[in-house]
Structures are given as structure tokens and as C-alpha cells.
C-alpha positions as CSV (number, residue, x, y, z in Angstrom):
1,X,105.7,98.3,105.5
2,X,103.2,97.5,103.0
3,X,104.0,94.7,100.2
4,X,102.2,95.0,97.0
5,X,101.8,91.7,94.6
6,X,101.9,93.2,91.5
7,X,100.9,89.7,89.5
8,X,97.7,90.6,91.6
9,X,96.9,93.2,88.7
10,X,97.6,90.6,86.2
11,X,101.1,89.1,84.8
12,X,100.5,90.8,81.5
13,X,100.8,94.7,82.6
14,X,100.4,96.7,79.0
15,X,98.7,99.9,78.7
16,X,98.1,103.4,80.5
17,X,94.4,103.2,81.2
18,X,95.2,99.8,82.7
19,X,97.8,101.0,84.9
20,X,96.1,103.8,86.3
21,X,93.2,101.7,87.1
22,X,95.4,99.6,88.9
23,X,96.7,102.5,90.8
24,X,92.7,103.8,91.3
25,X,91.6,100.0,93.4
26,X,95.2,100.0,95.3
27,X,94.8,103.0,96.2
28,X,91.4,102.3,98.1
29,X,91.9,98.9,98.7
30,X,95.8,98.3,99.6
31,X,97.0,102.5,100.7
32,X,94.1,102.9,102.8
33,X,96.4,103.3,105.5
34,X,99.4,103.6,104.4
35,X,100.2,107.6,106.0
36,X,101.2,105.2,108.7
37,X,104.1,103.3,107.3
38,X,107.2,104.5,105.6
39,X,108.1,101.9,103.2
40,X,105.8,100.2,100.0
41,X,107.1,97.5,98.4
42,X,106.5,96.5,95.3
43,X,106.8,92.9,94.7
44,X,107.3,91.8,90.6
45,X,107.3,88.2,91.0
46,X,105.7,86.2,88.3
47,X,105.5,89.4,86.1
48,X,105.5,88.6,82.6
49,X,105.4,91.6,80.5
50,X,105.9,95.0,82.2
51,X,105.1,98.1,79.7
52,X,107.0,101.1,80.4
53,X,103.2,103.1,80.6
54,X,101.5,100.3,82.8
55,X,104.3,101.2,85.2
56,X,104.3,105.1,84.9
57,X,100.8,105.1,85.4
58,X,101.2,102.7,88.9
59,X,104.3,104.7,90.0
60,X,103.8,107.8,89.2
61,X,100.2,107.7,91.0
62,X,102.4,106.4,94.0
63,X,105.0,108.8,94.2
64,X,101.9,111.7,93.7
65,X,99.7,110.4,96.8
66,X,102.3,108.8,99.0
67,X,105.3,110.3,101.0
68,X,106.4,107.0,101.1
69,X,110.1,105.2,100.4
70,X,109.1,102.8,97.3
71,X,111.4,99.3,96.7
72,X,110.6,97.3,93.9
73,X,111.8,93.6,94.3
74,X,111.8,90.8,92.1
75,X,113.2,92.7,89.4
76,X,115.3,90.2,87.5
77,X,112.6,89.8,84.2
78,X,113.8,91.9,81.4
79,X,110.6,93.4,80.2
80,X,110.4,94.4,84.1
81,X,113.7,95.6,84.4
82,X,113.7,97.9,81.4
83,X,110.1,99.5,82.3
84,X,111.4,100.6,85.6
85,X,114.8,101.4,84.6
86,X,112.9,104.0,82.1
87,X,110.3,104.8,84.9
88,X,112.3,105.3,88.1
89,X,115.0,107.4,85.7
């Protein structure tokens, strides 16, 4: 299992570029080996503002590159809620 602070990326998550370079430095930094497990886990606490293209960017990039199951937790914050509800749909 690999847990991913997402507030590590900033608590303001807004545009596509940004997202995907988010994606880009987890992918070599945090999914270096992550082959080995079957679970990522996306962590949302102390999230601010979560923008529907910030998170297709992230997401999508996971789901493309990684056979993994993904969980998001720490869902509860609106703007957070809606983005992945669009996202994950």
C-alpha cells in the first residue's frame, strides 16, 4: 500500500498543467515502486480547493501507468467531493 498526501502538492489544486506535473514528480518520486503493491491511496486531507482538471490530470495519469486499486480518503470537502465525483464518473 502506498499513501499519497495530496496537500503535499499544495492545498490549492487548480489547473491541468499543474496536475500533470504533479502526476510527472509522483510518478518518479512516490510510484517508483509501486508494481509491487496493489493498493494507492490517495489521502485529501487539508485540501482546500480541488479543480475537476487538477484531478483528471493526477488520476487519469494514475489509472494510465498503474494496474493498481486507487482509494481516495478524506473526501468530505465539497470542492473535493464534486472534482472526484466528476472524475472517478
Amino acid at each position: 500500500m502506498v499513501v499519497v498526501k495530496i496537500s503535499n502538492f499544495g492545498d490549492i489544486l487548480m489547473s491541468r498543467p499543474a496536475g500533470r506535473e504533479a502526476f510527472l514528480m509522483a510518478k518518479a518520486y512516490v510510484f517508483r515502486d509501486t508494481k509491487k503493491t496493489d493498493e494507492i491511496i490517495l489521502d485529501f486531507d487539508e485540501v482546500k480547493v480541488l479543480a475537476p482538471s487538477w484531478a483528471g490530470e493526477f488520476i487519469t495519469g494514475l489509472k494510465s501507468e498503474y494496474p493498481n486499486t486507487i482509494q481516495c480518503i478524506n473526501t468530505k470537502n465539497p470542492s473535493v467531493k464534486a472534482s472526484l465525483e466528476t472524475v472517478l464518473n
